[in-house]
N, C-alpha and C positions, 0 to 999 in steps of 0.2 A: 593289773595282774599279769606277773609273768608267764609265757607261753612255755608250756616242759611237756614232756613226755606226760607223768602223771595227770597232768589238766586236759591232756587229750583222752586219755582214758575215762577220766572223770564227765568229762564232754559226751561219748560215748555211750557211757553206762547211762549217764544220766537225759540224757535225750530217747534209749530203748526205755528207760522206765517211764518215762513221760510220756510216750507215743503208746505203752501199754496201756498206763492209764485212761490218756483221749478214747481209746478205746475202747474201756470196758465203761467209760460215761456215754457214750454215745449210744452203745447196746442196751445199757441199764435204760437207758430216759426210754427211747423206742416212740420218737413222738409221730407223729399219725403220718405225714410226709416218708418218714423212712419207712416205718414199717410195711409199705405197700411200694416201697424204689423198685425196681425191674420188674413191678408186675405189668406191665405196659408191654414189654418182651412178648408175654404171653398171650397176650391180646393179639397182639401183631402176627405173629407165626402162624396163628391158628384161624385168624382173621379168616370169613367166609364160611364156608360148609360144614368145617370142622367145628366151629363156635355154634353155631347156628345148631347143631346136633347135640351140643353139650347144653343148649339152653333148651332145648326141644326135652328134651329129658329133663332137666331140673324145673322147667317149670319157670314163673312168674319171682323177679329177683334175685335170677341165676347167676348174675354177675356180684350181686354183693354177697352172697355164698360162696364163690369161689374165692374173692377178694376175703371174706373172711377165716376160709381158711389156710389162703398165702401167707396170711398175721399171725397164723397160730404157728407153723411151720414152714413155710414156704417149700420148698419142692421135697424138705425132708419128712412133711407133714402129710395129709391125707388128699392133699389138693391133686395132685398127681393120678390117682385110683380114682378118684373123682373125675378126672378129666378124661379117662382111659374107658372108663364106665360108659360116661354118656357117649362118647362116639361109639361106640358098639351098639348100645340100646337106641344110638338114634340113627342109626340106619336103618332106612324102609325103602319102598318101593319111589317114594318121588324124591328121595334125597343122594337116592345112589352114584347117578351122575356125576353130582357135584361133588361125591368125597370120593371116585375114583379118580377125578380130576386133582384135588386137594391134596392126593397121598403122593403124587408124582405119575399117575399113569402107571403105575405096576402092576393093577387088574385092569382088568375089560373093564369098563364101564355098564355094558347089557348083561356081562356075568354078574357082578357084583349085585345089578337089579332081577336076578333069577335068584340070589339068592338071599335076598329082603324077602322078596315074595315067597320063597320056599317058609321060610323062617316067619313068615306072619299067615300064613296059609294052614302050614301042617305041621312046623317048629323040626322037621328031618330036615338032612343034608344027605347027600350022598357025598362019594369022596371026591371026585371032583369040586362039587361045591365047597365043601370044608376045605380044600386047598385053597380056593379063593377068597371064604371067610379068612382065613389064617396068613396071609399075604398081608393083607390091608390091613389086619389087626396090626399085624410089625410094622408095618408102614406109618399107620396110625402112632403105633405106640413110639417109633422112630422122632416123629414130630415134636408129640408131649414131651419128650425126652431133652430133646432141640430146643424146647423153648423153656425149659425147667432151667435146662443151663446155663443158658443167656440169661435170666431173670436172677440168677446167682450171682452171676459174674456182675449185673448191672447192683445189684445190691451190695455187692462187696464195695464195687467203687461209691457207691454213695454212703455206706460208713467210712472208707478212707478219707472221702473227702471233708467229712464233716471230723472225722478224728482230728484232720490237720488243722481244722479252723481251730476246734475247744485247743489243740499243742500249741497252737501260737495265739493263743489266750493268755491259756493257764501260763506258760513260758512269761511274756508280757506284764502278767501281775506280778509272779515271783522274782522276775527282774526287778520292777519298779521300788518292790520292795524292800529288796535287797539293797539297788539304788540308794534307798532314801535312808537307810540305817550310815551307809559307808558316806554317799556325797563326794563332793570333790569333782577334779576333772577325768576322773579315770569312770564315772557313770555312762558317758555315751559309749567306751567301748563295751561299758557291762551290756548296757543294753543291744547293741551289736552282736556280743554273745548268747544273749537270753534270745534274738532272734533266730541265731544260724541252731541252735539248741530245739528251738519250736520247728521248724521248720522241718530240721531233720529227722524230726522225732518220728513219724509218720513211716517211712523208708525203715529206719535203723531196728525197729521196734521189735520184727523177728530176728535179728539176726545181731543185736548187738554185743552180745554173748560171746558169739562164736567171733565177731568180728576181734571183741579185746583180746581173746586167747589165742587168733592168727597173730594180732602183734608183739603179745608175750614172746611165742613160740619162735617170730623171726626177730625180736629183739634180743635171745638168750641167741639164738644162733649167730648173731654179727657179735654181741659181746664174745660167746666163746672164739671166734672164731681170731677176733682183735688181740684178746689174751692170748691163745695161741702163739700168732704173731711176735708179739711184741717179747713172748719170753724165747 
């Protein structure tokens, strides 16, 4: 197959469709491995006091609740408010410590345990205390935040990755089969193509669009620019 202008676009288009695809088969299956990828993130960040308070609250199989509802939406989902909840409700008198410690040290540690105990005593705050409650919330809430985002980012890449496996599949078979219709010597570069097509699909898949129309746009401007010239 001869290498032209046209076949590079064609190249192109057809590797952003392909990598669009990978991707919406990857979403669609949703098999038990992805669906819970970067919930690990969240484990980690919150690892210690903070966790400990969110399970102190949830009770008995607090972790496959929170895991199940990363599944249903992960950080766009309820899990978040869930998470934000129990650290609040699970501050008391002998846990204080460890989540003035956990938030970064932005309250006292003895404030924060005046005011568990206020708050499980007589359920008032004065204003002082309610400054302290409200630190450590943001503090709190800073972290779930911090670890939402990482468990995103860690999930995006683990459907990337698996989009590019099924592009240089799916690519793979549509070569072979291509391959087997045409034959000849000119199949190993098909297939050579069917791979640099998979491969790139993954990359190209937002943006292939806009890539063909930057070429259009500066192939009409060297053409005009030639005719110009030449007349």
């Amino acid at each position: 197959m001869e290498f032209t202008y046209e076949s590079l676009v064609a190249m192109i288009l057809g590797a952003g469709a392909l990598g669009n695809a990978a991707f919406g088969i990857v979403q669609v299956l949703k098999f038990a491995p992805l669906r819970l990828a970067g919930f690990g993130q969240i484990e980690n960040l919150l690892r210690g006091p903070l966790m400990e308070a969110v399970q102190s609250t949830l009770g008995t199989n607090s972790i496959d609740v929170l895991r199940a509802q990363y599944r249903q939406g992960r950080g766009a989902g309820r899990l978040g408010q869930t998470l934000r909840q129990g650290i609040r409700i699970g501050l008391t008198k002998s846990s204080a410590h460890g989540l003035a410690h956990a938030v970064g040290g932005v309250v006292d540690s003895e404030r924060l345990k005046d005011v568990a105990t206020a708050l499980a005593e007589s359920g008032t705050l004065d204003d002082a205390q309610r400054g302290v409650l409200a630190r450590y919330e943001l503090a709190a809430d800073a972290r779930v935040d911090a670890s939402l985002a990482l468990a995103e980012a860690s999930y995006t890449q683990y459907v990337r990755l698996w989009a590019a496996v099924v592009a240089v599949v799916l690519a793979t078979i549509a070569t072979f089969l291509v391959a087997m219709q045409q034959g000849g010597p000119d199949s190993l570069s098909l297939y050579i193509k069917g791979l640099i097509v998979g491969v790139a699909a993954i990359p190209l898949a937002p943006i292939s669009h806009d890539l063909v129309k930057g070429f259009n746009s500066a192939r009409g401007a060297v053409v005009g620019r030639l005719q110009r010239t030449q007349s």
